[in-house]
N, C-alpha and C positions, 0 to 999 in steps of 0.2 A: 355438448356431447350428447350423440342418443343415447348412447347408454350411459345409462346414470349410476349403477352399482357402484357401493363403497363400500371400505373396510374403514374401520377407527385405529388409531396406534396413539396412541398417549391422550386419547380423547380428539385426536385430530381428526377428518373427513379426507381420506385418500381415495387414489382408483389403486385396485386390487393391486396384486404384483403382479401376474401376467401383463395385464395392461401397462401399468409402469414400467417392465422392463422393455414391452412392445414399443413404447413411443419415446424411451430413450433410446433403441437401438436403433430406429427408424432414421433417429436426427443427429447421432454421433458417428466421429468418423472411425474406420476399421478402428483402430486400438483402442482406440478408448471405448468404442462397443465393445468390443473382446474383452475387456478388464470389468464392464458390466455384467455380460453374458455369464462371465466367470463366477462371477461376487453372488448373483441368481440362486445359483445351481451350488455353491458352496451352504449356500442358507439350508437347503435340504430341503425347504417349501415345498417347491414344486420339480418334479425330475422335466428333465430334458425334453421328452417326449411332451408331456403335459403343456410347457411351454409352447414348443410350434406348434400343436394344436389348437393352442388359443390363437397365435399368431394366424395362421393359416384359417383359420373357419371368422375371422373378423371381417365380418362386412362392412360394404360402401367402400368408399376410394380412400386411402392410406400412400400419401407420399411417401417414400421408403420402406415400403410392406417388405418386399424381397429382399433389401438387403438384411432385415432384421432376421427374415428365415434364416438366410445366407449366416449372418454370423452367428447365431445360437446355434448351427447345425457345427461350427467347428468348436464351442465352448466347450469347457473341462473344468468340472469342480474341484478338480483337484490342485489346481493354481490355486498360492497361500496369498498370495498379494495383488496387488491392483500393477506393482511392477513386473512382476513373473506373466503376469497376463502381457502387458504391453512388452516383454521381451520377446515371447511368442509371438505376437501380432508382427512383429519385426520379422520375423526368422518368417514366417507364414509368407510378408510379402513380398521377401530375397530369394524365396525358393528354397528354403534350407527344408530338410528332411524333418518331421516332427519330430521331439524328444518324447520319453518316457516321462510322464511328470513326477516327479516324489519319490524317486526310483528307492528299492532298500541293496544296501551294502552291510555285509555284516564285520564288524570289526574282529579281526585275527586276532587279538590279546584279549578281548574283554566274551567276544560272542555274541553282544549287542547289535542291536539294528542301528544304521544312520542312515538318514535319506538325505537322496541328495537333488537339487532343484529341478536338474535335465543330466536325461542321460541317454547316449545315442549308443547304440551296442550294433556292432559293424562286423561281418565276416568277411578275415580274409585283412583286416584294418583296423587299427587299436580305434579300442571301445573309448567314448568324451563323456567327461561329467563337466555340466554347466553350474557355475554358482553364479546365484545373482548378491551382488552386494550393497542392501539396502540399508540405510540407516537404524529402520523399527529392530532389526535382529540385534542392534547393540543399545537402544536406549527404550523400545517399549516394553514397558515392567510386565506387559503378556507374555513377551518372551522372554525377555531376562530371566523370568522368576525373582528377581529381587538381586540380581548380581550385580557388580558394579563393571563397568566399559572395560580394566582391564580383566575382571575376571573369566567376559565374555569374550574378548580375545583370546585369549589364552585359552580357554575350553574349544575355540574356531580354529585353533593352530594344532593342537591335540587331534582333532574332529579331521581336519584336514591330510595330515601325518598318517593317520591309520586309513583311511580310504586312499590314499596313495598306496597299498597293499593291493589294489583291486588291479596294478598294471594301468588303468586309463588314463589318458592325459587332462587335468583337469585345468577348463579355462573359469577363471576371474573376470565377472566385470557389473560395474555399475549402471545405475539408471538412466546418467548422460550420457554414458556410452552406448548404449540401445539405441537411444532416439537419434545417435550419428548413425544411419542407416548404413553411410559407407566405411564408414569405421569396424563397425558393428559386423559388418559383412567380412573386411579383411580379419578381423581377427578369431573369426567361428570356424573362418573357410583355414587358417594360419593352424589352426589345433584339429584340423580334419576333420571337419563336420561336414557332414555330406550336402551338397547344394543342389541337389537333381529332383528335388518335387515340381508338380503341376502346381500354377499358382491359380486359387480360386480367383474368378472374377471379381467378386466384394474385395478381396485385397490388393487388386493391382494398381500399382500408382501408374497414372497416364503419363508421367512426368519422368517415370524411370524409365530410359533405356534398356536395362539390364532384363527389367521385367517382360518382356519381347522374347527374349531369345529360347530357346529350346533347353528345354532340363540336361539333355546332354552336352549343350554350351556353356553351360552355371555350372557342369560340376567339372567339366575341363579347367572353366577360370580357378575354381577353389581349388582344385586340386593344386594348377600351378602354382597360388599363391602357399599353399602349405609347403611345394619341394623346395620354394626359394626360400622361407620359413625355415627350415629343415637344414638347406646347407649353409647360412648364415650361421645358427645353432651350433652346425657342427664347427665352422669353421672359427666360431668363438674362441 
């Protein structure tokens, strides 16, 4: 490397963090850049800005220079998880509309705040709140606070019950159903998540069809899949 600057972390010989987030974004693919980008900018270290700029002013030839601009320019420190990141990364390269991250709801009986993962607030079309449902939210003792699985259920089903006061329909869904891109798709576009964003270059898969068509062809498909959603519902 020319440049030789280091930082120490436990006594170890590192390249700074700019640099290390630069040459892991360089070489991973979208999502899993997106869930780095994320984790960055969550540390508080270095803000956003700070970042491309190191990105951006690193001389000499850098395989993947641009895509690393590209995806630190959509990161959000506000993703709590490496899977809230790669849920995004998902929805980013389906064309889905970006959510609110961490959005506050305040609970009607208590007055308190709850946030909620994603939340898409829509005029004119009931408002989505996304949960992602991750294992760490039921067994790591950061979150827990020291509760036990079912006590953390039952606080998730309380949690869930009072933000159903907010009117929004609220989707479920887990890790491996994210990375089912077409899964993932029917069931965001099924709860009325809007599907009409430009998909940045850094996220399109060459390999998808879907990703081709015009923002106003993705949210015709979602829509339909939500009124056949809709009348099956009713027709239950």
């Amino acid at each position: 490397m020319a440049d030789t600057s280091f930082v120490e972390v436990d006594g170890i010989k590192v390249t700074p963090l700019s640099r290390t987030v630069f040459d892991c974004l360089r070489h991973a693919n979208f999502r899993y850049g997106l869930a780095i980008a994320d984790s960055s900018l969550r540390t508080g270290i270095l803000s956003q800005d700070e970042l491309l700029n190191g990105f951006e002013s690193a001389s000499g030839r850098f395989d993947g220079k641009q895509s690393a601009i590209d995806i630190m320019r959509l990161a959000d420190g506000r993703s709590e998880s490496g899977g809230e990141s790669v849920a995004r990364a998902v929805m980013i390269e389906r064309g889905f509309r970006l959510p609110e991250l961490q959005h506050i709801i305040t609970d009607p009986i208590t007055g308190s705040d709850r946030r909620v993962d994603f939340f898409w607030e829509q005029e004119g079309w009931p408002n989505v709140i996304g949960e992602l449902d991750g294992h760490e939210k039921y067994l790591n003792p950061s979150m827990t606070l020291g509760k036990g699985v079912v006590d953390v259920l039952t606080d998730e089903r309380l949690r869930e019950s009072r933000i159903s006061f907010s009117n929004a329909r609220i989707v479920r869904f887990s890790y491996a159903q994210v990375t089912n891109a077409v899964f993932f798709t029917r069931l965001l576009s099924a709860f009325g998540v809007p599907r009409d964003a430009e998909i940045p270059a850094v996220a399109i898969d060459p390999h998808d069809p879907e990703a081709l068509l015009a923002s106003s062809e993705r949210l015709f498909l979602s829509r339909w899949i939500e009124y056949n959603a809709s009348k099956k519902a009713r027709a239950a």
